[in-house]
C-alpha positions as CSV (number, residue, x, y, z in Angstrom):
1,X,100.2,47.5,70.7
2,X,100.9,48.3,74.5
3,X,96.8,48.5,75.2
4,X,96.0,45.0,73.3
5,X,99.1,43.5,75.3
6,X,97.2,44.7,78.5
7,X,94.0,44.2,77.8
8,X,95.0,40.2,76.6
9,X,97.0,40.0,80.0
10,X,93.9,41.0,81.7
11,X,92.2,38.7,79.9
12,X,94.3,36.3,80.9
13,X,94.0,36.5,84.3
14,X,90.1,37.0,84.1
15,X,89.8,33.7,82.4
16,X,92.3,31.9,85.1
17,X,89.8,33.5,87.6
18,X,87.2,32.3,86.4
19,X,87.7,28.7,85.5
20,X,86.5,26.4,88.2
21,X,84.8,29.6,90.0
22,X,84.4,29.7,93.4
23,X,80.9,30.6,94.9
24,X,79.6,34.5,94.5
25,X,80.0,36.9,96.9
26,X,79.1,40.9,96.9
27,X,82.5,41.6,95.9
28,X,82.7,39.0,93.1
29,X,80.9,39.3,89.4
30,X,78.4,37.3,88.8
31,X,79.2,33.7,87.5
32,X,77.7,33.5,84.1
33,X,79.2,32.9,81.0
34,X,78.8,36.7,79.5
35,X,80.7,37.6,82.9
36,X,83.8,35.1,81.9
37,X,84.1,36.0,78.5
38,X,84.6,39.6,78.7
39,X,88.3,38.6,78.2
40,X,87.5,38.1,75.5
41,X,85.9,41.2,74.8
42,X,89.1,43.6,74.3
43,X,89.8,42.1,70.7
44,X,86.2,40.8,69.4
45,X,83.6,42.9,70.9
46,X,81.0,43.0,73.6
47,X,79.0,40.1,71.9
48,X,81.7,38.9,69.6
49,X,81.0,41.5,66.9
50,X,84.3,42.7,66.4
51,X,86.3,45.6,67.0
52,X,87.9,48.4,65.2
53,X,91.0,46.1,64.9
54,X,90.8,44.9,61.2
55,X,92.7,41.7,62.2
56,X,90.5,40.2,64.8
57,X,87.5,38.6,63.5
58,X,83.6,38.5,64.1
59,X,82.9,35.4,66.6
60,X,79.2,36.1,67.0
61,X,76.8,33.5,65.6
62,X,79.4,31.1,63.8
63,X,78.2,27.4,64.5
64,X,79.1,26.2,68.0
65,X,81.4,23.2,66.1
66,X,83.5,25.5,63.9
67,X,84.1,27.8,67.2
68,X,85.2,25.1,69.4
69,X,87.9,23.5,66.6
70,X,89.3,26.6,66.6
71,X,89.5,27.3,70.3
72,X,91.1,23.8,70.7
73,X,93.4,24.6,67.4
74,X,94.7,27.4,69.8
75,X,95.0,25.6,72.7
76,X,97.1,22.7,71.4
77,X,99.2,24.8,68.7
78,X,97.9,24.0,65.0
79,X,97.1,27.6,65.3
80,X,99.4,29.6,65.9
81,X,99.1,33.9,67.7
82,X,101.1,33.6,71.1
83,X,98.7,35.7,73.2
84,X,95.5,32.7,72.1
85,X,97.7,30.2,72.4
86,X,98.8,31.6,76.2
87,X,95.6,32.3,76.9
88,X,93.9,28.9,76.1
89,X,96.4,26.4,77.3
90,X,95.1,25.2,80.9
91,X,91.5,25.7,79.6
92,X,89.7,22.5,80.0
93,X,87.9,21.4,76.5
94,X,84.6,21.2,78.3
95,X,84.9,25.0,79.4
96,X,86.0,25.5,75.6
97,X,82.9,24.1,74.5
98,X,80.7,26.6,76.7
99,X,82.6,29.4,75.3
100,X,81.6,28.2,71.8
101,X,78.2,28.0,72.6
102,X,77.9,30.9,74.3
103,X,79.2,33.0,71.4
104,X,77.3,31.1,68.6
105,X,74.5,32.3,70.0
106,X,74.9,35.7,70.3
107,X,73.2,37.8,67.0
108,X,74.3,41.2,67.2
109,X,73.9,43.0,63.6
110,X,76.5,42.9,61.3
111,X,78.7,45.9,60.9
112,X,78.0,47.8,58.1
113,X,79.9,47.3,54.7
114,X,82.6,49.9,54.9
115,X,83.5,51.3,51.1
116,X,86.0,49.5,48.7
117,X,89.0,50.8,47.2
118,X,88.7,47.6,44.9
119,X,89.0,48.1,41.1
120,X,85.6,46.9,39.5
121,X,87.3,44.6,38.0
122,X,88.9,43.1,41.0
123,X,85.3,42.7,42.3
124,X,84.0,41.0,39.4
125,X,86.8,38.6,39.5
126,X,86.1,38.1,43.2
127,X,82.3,37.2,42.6
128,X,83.2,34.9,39.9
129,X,84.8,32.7,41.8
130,X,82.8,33.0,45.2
131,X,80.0,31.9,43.2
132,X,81.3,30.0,40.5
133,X,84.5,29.5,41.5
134,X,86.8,28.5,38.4
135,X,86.8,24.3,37.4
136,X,89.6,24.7,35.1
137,X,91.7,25.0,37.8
138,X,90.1,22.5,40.7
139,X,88.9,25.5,42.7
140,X,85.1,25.1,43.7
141,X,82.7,28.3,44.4
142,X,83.1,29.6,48.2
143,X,79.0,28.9,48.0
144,X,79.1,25.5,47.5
145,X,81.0,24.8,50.9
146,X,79.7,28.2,53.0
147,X,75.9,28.0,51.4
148,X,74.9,30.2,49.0
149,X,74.0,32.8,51.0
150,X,77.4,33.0,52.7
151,X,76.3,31.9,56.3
152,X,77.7,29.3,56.4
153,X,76.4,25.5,57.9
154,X,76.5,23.8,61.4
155,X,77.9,22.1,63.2
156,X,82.0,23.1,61.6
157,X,81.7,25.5,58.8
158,X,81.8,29.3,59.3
159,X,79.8,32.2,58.0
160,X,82.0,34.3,55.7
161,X,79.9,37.9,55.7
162,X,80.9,40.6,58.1
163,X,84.7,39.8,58.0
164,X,87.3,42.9,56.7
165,X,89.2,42.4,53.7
166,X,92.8,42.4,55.5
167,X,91.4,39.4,57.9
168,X,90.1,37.4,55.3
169,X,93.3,37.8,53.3
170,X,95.2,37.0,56.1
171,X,93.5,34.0,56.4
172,X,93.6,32.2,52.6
173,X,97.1,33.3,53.0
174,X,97.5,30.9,55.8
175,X,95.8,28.6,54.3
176,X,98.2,28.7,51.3
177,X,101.6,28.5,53.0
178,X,100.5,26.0,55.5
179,X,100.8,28.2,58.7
180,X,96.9,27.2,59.7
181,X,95.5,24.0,59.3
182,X,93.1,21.7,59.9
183,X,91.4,18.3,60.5
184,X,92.5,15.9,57.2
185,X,91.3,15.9,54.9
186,X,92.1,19.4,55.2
187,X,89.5,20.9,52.8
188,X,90.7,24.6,52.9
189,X,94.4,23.7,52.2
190,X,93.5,22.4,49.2
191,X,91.6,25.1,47.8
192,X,93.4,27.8,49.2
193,X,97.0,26.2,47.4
194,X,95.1,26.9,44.0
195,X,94.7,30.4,44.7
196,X,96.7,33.0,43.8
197,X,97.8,36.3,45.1
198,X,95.3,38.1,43.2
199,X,92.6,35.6,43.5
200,X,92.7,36.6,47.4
201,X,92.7,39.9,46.8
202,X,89.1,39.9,44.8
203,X,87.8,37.2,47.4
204,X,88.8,39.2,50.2
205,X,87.5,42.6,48.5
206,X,84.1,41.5,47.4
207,X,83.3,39.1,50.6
208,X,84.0,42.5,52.3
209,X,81.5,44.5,50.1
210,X,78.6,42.3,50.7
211,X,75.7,43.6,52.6
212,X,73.9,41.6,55.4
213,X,71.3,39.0,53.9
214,X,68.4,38.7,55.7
215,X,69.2,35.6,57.5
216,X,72.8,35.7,59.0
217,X,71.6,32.2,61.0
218,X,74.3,29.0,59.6
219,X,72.1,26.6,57.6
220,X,71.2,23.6,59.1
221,X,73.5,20.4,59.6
222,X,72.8,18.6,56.1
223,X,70.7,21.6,54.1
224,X,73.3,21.2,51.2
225,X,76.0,18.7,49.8
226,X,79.9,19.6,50.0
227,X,81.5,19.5,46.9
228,X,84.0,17.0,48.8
229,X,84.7,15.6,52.3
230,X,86.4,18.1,54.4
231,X,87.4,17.2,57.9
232,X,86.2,20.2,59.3
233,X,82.5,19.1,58.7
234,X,81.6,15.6,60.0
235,X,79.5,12.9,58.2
């Protein structure tokens, strides 16, 4: 805990340094965008992989939209970890919009699938409704929203391979007690209120066991119909 609290007060500073840089000199780093995000490196990795730390998620190659309405979901409070929310707020949006880009574009490998202590049964129950979801009780496959391959779609919605069990957990769990949000009509709220405690558990468990497809690009703006509107993804 006392090393992540450094390293985000370094990355602090770094940030503040770097926004609105000054002209280079020898004694200064280069100014490029890899140099100013290495704050953010400490918590998602070198190219936005992702660490060792099972909470802090892959950033690497999630569409440029869905990157940037979460930056600015930081940086005005709907989301809410004190360190992002610090580290975010004088941040201009247009500089938040660079950081986006910069990280969508980076394609390191995913990690590799780390073994499950998941029943077989709780995997089963997490593919069933990943793929087909379960329309007795309003809740649509995780396919038909993040593509059927997982990778998600530009320009807002995110990729869901590569992520660890405990993250993703965290996150429908947030999504269920309405501690994160998002643009109305607030598409994930809805689904993730239908869930129960179990049905994250086998979501999170077999999202975490599935290898790297062969594409890990987001499909294209358009490739496939939402099952409903959901503010996150514009017309």
């Amino acid at each position: 805990m006392f090393a992540r609290t450094i390293a985000l007060a370094v990355a602090i500073a770094n940030l503040a340094a770097f926004d609105g840089a000054v002209a280079q000199t020898a004694n200064q780093p280069p100014d490029t965008m890899a140099a100013r995000v290495e704050a953010c490196t400490p918590c998602h990795g070198n190219q936005g992989e992702g660490t060792s730390d099972v909470y802090f998620p892959r950033l690497a190659g999630k569409p440029a939209g869905y990157l940037y309405n979460q930056l600015l979901a930081f940086k005005n409070g709907r989301r809410k970890y004190p360190p992002m929310n610090y580290l975010l707020e004088f941040l201009p949006d247009p500089y938040l919009q660079q950081m986006a880009d910069y990280f969508a574009d980076q394609h390191p490998p995913l990690p590799p699938v780390a073994a499950s202590d998941a029943s077989k049964e709780v995997l089963q129950h997490g593919q069933s409704l990943v793929s087909r979801g379960d329309p007795q009780r309003q809740i649509p496959a995780c396919g038909s929203c993040h593509g059927p391959a997982l990778t998600g779609m530009e320009p807002g919605i995110p990729g869901l391979l590569g992520l660890r069990p405990n993250y993703i957990s965290a996150q429908l769990g947030a999504w269920r007690y309405g501690t994160r949000t998002a643009k109305a009509p607030d598409c994930m709220q809805q689904v993730a209120a239908r869930l129960t405690e179990e049905d994250v558990t086998a979501v999170a468990a077999w999202l975490a066991s599935r290898p790297a497809p062969v594409t890990v690009a987001p499909a294209p703006k358009g490739t496939y119909v939402l099952p409903f509107a959901c503010g996150s993804e514009p017309d």
